[in-house]
C-alpha positions as CSV (number, residue, x, y, z in Angstrom):
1,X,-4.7,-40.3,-136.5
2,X,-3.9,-37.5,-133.9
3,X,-7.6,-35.3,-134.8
4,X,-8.8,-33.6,-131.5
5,X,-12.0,-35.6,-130.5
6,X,-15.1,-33.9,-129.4
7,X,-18.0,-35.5,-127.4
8,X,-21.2,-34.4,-126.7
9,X,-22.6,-33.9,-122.9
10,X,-26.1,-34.8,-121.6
11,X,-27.2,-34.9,-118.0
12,X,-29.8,-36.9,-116.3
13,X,-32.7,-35.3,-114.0
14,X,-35.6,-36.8,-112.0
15,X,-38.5,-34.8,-110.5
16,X,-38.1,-35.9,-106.9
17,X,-33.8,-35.8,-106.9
18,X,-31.7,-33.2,-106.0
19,X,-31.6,-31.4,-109.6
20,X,-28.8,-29.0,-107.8
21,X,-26.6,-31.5,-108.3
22,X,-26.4,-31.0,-112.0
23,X,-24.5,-28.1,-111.8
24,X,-22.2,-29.5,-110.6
25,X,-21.4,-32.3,-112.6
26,X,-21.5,-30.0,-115.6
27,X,-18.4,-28.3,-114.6
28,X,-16.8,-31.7,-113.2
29,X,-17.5,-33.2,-116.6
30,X,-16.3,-30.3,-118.5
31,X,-12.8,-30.0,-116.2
32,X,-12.4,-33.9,-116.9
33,X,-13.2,-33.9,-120.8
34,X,-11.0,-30.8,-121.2
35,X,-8.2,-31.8,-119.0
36,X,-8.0,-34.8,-121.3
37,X,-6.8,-33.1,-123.9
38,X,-10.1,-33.5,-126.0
39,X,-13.2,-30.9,-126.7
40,X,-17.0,-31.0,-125.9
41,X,-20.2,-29.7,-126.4
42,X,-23.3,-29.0,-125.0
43,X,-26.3,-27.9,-124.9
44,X,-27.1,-24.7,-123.3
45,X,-28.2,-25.2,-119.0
46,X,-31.1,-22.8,-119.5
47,X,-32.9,-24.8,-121.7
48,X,-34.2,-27.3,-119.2
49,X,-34.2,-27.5,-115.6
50,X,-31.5,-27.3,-113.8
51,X,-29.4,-28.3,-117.9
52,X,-30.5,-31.7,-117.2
53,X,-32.8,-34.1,-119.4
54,X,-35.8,-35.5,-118.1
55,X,-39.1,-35.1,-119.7
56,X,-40.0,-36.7,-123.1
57,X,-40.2,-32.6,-124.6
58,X,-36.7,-32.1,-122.7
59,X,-35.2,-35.2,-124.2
60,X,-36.7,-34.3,-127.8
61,X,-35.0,-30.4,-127.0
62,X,-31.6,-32.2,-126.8
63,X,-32.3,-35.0,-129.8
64,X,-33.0,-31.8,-132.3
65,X,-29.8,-29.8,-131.1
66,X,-28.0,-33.4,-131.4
67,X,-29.2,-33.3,-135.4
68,X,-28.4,-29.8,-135.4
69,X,-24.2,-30.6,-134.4
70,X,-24.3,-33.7,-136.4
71,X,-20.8,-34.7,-137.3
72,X,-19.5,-32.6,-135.0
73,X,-19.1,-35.0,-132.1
74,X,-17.9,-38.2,-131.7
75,X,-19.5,-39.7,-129.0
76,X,-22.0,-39.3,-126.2
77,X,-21.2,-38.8,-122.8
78,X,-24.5,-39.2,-120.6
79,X,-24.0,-37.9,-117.2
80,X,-25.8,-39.4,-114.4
81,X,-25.6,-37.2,-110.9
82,X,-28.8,-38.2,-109.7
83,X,-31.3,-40.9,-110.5
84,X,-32.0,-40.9,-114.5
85,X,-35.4,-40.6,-115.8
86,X,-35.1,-43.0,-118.6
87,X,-38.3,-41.6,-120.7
88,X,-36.1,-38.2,-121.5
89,X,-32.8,-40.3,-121.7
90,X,-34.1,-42.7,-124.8
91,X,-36.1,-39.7,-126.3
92,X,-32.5,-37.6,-126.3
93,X,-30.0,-40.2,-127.8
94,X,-32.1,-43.1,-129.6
95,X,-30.7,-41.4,-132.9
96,X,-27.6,-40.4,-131.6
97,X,-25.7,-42.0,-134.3
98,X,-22.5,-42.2,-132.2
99,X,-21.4,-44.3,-129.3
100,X,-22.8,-43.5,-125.9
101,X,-21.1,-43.4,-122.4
102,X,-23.0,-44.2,-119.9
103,X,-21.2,-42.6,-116.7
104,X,-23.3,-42.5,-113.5
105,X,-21.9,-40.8,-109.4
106,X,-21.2,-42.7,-106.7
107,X,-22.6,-41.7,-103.3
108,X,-20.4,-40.8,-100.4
109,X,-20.7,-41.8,-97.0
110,X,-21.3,-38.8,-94.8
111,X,-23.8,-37.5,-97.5
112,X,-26.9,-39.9,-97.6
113,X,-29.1,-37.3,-96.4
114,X,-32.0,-36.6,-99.1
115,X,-30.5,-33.3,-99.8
116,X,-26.9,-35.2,-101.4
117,X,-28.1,-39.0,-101.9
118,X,-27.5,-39.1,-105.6
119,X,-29.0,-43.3,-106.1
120,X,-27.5,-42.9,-109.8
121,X,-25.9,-46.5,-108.9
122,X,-29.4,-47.4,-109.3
123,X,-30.8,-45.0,-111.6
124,X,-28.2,-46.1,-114.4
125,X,-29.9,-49.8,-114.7
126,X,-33.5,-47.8,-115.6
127,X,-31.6,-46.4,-118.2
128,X,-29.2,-49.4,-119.4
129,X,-32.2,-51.6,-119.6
130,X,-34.2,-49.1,-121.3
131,X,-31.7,-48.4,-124.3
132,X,-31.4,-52.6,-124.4
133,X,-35.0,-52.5,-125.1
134,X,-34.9,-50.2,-127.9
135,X,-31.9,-51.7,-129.3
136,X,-29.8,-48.6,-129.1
137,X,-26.0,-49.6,-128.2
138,X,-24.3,-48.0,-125.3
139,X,-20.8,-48.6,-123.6
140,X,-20.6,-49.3,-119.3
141,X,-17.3,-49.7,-118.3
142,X,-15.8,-50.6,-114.5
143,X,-16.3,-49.1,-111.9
144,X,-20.4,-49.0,-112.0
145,X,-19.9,-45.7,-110.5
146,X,-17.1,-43.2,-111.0
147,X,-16.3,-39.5,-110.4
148,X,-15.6,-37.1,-113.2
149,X,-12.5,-36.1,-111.6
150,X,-11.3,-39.4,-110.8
151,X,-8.2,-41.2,-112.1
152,X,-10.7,-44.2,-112.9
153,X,-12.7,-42.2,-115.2
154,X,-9.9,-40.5,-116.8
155,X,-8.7,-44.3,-118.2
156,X,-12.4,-44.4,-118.6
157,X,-12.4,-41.0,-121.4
158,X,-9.3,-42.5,-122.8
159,X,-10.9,-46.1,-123.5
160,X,-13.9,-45.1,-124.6
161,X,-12.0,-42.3,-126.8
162,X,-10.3,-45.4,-128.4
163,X,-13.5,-47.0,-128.9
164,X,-15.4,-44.1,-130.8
165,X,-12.7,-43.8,-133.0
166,X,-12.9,-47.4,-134.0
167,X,-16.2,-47.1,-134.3
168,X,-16.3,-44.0,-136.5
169,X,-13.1,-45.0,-138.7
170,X,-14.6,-48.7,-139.3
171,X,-18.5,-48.2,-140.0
172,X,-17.6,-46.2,-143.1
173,X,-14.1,-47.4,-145.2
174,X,-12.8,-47.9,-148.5
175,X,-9.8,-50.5,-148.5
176,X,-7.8,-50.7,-151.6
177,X,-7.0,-54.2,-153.5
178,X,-4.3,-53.5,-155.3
179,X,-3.7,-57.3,-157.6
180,X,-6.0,-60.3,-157.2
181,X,-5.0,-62.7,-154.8
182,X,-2.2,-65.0,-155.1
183,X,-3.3,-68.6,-156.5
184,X,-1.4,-70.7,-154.0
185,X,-3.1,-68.4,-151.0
186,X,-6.7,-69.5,-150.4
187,X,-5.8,-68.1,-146.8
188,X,-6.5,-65.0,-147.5
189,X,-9.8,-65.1,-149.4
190,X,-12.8,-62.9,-148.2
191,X,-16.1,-61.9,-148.8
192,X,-16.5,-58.5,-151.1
193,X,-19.9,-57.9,-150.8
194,X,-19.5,-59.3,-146.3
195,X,-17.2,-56.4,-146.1
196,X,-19.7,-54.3,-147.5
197,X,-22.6,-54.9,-145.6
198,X,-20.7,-53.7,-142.6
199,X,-19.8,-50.5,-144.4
200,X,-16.1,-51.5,-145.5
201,X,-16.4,-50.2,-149.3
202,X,-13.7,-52.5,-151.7
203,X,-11.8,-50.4,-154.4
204,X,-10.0,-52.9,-156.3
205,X,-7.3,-52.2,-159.0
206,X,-5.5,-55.1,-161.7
207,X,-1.8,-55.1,-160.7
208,X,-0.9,-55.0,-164.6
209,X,-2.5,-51.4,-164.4
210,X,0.0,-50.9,-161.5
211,X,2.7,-52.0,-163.1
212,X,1.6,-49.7,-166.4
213,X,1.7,-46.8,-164.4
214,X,5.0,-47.7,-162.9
215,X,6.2,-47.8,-166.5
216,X,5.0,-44.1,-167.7
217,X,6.8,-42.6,-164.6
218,X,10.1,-40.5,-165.5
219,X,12.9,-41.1,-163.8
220,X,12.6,-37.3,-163.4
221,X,9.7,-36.7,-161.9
222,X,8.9,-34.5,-159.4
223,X,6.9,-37.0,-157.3
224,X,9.7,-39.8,-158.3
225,X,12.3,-37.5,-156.9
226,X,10.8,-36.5,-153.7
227,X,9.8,-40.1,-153.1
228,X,13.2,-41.3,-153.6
229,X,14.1,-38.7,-150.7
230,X,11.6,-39.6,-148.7
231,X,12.5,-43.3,-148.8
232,X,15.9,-42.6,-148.6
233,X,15.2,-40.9,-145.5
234,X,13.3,-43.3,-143.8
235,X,15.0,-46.5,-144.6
236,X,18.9,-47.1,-145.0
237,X,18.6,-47.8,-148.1
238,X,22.6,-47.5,-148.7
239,X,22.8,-51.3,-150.4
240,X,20.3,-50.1,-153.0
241,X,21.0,-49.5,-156.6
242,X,19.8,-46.5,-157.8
243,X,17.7,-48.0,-160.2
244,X,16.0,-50.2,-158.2
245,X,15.9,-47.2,-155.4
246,X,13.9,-45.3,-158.8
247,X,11.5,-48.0,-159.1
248,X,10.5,-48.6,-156.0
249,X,10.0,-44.7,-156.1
250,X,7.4,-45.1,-158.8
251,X,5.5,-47.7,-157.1
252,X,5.3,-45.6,-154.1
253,X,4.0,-42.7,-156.0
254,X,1.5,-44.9,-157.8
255,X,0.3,-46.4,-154.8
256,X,-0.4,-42.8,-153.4
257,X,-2.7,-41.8,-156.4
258,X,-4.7,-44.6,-156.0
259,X,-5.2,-43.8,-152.4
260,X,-5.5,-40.0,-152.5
261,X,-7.6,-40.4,-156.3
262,X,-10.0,-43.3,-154.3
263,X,-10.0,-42.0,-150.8
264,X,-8.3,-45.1,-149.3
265,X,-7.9,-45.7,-145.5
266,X,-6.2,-48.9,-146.1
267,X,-5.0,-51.3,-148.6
268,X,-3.8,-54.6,-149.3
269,X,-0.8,-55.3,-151.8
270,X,-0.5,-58.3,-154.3
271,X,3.7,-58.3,-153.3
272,X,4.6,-61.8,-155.2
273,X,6.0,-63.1,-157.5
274,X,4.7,-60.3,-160.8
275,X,6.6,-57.6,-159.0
276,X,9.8,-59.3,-158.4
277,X,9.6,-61.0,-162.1
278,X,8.6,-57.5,-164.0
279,X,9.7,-55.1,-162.2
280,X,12.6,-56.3,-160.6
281,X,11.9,-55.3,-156.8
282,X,10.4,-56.2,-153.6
283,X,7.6,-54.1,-152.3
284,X,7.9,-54.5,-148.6
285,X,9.7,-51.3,-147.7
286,X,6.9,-49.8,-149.1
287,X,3.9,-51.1,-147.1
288,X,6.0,-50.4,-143.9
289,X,6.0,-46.9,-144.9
290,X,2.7,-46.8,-145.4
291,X,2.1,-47.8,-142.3
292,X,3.7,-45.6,-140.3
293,X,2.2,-42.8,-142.1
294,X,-1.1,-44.2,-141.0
295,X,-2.5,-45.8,-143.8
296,X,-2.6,-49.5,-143.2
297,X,-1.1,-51.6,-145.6
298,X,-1.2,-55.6,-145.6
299,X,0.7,-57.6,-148.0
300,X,0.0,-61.0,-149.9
301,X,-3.7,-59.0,-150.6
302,X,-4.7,-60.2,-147.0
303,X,-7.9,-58.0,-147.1
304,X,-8.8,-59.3,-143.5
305,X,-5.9,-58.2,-142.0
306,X,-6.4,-54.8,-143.6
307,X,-9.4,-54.8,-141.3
308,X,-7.9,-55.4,-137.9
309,X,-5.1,-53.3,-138.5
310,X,-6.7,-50.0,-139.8
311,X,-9.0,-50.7,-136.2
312,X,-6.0,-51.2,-134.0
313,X,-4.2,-48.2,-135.7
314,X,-7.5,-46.4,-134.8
315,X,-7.5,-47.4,-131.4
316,X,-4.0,-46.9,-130.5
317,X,-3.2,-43.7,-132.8
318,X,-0.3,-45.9,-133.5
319,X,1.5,-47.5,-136.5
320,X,0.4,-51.6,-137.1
321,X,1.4,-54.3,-139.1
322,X,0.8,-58.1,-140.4
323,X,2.9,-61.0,-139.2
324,X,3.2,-64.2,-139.9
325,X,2.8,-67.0,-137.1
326,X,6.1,-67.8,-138.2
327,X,8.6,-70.4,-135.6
328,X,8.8,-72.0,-132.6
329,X,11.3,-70.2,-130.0
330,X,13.2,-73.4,-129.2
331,X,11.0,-75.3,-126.1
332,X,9.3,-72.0,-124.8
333,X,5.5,-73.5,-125.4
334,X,4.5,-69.8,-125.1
335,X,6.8,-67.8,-127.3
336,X,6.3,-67.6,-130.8
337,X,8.9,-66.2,-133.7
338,X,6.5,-63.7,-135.7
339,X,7.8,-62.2,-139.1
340,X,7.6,-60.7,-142.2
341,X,9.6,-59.4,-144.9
342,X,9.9,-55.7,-144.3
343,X,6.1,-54.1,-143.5
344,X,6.9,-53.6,-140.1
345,X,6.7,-50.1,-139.5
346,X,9.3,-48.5,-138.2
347,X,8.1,-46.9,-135.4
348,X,7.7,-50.9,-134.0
349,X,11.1,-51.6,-135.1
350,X,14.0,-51.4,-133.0
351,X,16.2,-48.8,-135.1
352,X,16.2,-48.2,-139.0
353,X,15.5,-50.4,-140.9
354,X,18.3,-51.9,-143.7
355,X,16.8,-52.3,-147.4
356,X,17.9,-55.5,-148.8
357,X,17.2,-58.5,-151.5
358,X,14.8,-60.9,-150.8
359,X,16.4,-64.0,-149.3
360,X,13.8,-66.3,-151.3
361,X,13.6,-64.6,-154.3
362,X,17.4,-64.9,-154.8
363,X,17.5,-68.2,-154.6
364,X,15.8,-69.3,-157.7
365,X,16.2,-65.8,-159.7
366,X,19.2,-63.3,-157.9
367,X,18.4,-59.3,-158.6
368,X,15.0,-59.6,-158.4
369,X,13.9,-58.7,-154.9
370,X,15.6,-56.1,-153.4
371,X,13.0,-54.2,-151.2
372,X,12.6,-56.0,-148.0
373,X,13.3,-53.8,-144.9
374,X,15.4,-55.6,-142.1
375,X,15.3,-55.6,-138.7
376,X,13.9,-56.5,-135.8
377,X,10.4,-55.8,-134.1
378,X,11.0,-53.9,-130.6
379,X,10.0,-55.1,-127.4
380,X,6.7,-54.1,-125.7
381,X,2.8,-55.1,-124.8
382,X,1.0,-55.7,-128.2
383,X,-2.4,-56.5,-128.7
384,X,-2.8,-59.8,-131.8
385,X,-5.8,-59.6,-133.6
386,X,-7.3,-61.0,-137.0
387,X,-10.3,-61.4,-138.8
388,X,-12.3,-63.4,-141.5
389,X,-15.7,-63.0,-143.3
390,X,-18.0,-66.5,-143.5
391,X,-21.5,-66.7,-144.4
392,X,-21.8,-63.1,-144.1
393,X,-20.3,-62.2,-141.0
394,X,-17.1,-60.7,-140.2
395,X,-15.6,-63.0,-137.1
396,X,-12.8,-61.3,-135.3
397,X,-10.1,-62.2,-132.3
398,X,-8.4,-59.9,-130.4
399,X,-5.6,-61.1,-127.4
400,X,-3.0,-59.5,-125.9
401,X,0.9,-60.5,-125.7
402,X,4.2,-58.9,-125.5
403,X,7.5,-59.0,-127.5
404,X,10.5,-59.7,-125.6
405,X,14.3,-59.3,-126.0
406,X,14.8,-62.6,-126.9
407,X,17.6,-63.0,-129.3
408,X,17.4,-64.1,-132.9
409,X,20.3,-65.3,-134.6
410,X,21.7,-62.9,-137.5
411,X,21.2,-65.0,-140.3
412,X,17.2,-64.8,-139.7
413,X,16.4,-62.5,-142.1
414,X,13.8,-60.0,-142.8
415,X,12.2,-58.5,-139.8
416,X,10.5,-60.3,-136.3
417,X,10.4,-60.5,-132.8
418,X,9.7,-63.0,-130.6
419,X,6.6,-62.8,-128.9
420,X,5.1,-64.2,-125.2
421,X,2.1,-65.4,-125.4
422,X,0.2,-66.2,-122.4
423,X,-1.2,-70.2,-122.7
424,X,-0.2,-69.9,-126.6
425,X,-0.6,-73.3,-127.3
426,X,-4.3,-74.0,-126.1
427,X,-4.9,-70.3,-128.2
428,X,-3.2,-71.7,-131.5
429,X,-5.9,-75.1,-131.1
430,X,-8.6,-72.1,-130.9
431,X,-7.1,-70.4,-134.0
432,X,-6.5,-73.6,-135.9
433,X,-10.3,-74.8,-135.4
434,X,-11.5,-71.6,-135.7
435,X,-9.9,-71.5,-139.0
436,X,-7.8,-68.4,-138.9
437,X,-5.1,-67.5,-141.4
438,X,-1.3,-67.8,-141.0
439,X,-1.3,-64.3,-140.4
440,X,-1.7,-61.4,-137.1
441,X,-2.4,-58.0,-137.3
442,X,-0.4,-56.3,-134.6
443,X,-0.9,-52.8,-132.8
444,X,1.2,-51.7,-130.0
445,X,-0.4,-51.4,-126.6
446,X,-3.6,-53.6,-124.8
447,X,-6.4,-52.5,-126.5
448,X,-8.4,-56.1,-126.5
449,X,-11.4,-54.8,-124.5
450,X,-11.8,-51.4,-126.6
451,X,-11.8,-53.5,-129.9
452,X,-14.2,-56.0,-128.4
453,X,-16.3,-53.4,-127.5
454,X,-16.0,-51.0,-130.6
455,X,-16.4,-54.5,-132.8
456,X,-19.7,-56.8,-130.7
457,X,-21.3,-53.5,-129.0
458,X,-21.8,-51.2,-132.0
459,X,-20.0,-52.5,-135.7
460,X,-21.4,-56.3,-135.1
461,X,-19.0,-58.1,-135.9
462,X,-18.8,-61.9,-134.5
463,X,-16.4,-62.5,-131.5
464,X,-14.3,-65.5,-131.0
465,X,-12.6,-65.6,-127.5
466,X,-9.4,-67.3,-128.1
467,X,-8.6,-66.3,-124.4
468,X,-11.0,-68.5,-122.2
């Protein structure tokens, strides 16, 4: 999260427009990428007339200098000043590889004259229909029209920012599976070999080889020491006893081999009961962790979460986590109590969070769970979102709430929020009978459109609009 993004420029021409008009939108488009905060490319105005892409040989120019920068960009932005020739525009970005912007002027009144009338409001529909033909995906956002230096288009360079690196992050993923899944969680089953066909690659690693790797760590340790310190520093983990502090050192440390030694961009966590019964701890602490260093972690091996979270993180360049639909908020029909034991990340937490022992796990066998992070899920807009893979699709939601400041009482324990919902109750029919798990993924921010986009437009995934 945080790497500078780079997109490519392209510019339309047409024979009988005013090719002068290029120029110009060059150096808008540059001033607005730039100003943004990100990087571009392009290739060199001199090449073609007036830098812009028209003719079949043009558009095959900019297609070879495309394969020459390969992995260098990550998206397209396809300019439109003037009315597009659509032969050159296919020829230059069928094999683009990336997503594609498709960003077209608007006219002014005062300059209609055939020396300024730009009809790119027009041209861009040649072009849209065009790539629908050939099957090449491509991203139009609101307004039809905008200017470069426009306050609409710079929302415009942010979203479609967010979608690219959804996009990019998701097509090509390995997701760690650390344990099989819990027996009394059918919830949470998916389809290995679904993920795969979408490019989400499956590591998965036997919890006993966890918890033998766990045992071969000294106490002493370099990695065991600095972890403890690290922890130490993130949590308040003041309640702890050092031993248990130690071992929940050693899991950390183990958990970061398997993702550094197989390349992981996420993973999900077998957390109960083997943990708690053999090793005497509580993992939670440690997914939230996790999380906020970027690397999304889900617990109770919810694979599917994994997904939406690692794609919200992407979108936002913001921690996530996984919730459980979890209470009622007394008689408000559209608030919603979610929860979990401690993966919440800090950086969505109101302050610190407390290690403690595991309110369920000491009621039938005290000492075992101490590991849960406490607290309590700041307020703000949020965007819900989840996941599962049938008959070999992956089918996704996305919606968009906000927590509140709605109390909850003390004694709740581990860590949630209370969140508004927007007609929740005809949305939980849609998740119910769309047979979605107990569990959210949740990112900060409103990012529903961008994922719909990054997810139907160019991964494939199947949409279900819990919203309508």
């Amino acid at each position: 999260m945080g790497k500078k993004m780079t997109f490519a420029l392209a510019f339309c021409n047409r024979g009988f427009m005013p090719g002068e008009l290029i120029y110009g939108a060059r150096e808008d488009m540059i001033k607005a990428v730039t100003d943004a905060g990100y990087d571009y490319i392009a290739m060199d105005a001199e090449l073609t007339r007036f830098g812009g892409i028209e003719t079949r040989d043009e558009g095959l120019l900019y297609a070879k200098w495309l394969k020459e920068h390969e992995g260098a960009y990550d998206g397209v932005i396809f300019s439109m000043p003037i009315f597009a020739d659509e032969n050159g525009a296919i020829t230059a970005l069928q094999d683009a590889g990336v997503p594609i912007f498709m960003q077209a002027y608007p006219d002014e009144i005062g300059k209609m004259d055939f020396a300024h009338r730009r009809d790119a409001f027009c041209g861009k529909f040649s072009v849209t229909d065009v790539f629908t033909q050939y099957q090449v995906p491509f991203t139009v956002m609101k307004p039809h029209v905008v200017h470069p230096l426009s306050e609409a288009f710079a929302q415009n360079l942010k979203d479609f920012a967010a979608i690219c690196r959804v996009v990019n992050g998701m097509k090509r993923c390995n997701i760690g599976c650390i344990g099989a899944r819990t027996t009394a969680f059918k919830t949470v089953r998916f389809d290995e070999i679904t993920m795969q066909k979408y490019g989400i690659n499956v590591e998965s690693f036997d919890l006993s080889e966890l918890v033998f790797k766990v045992g071969k760590k000294a106490d002493d340790e370099e990695a065991v020491v600095k972890k403890v310190a690290d922890l130490e520093a993130y949590s308040d983990f003041s309640g702890v006893p050092e031993d248990k502090k130690r071992t929940l050192a050693k899991i950390s440390v183990v958990i970061d081999e398997y993702i550094r030694d197989y390349h992981l961009d996420a993973i999900a966590l077998r957390c109960w009961n083997e943990m708690e019964e053999i090793l005497r701890v509580c993992p939670c602490v440690l997914l939230s962790e996790l999380n906020d260093r970027g690397i999304a972690a889900s617990c109770e091996i919810d694979m599917c979460s994994a997904i939406t979270m690692r794609a919200m993180a992407l979108a936002s360049e913001t921690p996530t986590t996984v919730l459980d639909w979890n209470n009622n908020y007394g008689e408000d029909e559209n608030k919603v109590i979610l929860f979990h034991c401690g993966p919440v990340p800090k950086s969505l937490m109101t302050d610190q969070g407390r290690v403690t022992s595991h309110k369920m796990f000491d009621k039938t066998d005290p000492g075992s769970g101490c590991g849960t992070n406490e607290g309590r899920i700041r307020p703000g807009k949020v965007t819900l979102s989840n996941c599962q893979t049938k008959d070999g699709k992956i089918i996704v939601y996305a919606s968009e709430a906000e927590f509140t400041d709605d109390p909850i009482e003390e004694a709740f324990f581990g860590c949630g929020g209370v969140c508004e919902i927007p007609d929740m109750q005809e949305k939980m029919i849609r998740l119910a009978r769309g047979g979605f798990k107990h569990h959210t993924s949740v990112g900060a921010g409103h990012m529903k459109e961008i994922l719909k986009e990054a997810f139907t437009t160019y991964l494939g995934y199947e949409w279900v609009d819990i919203d309508r």
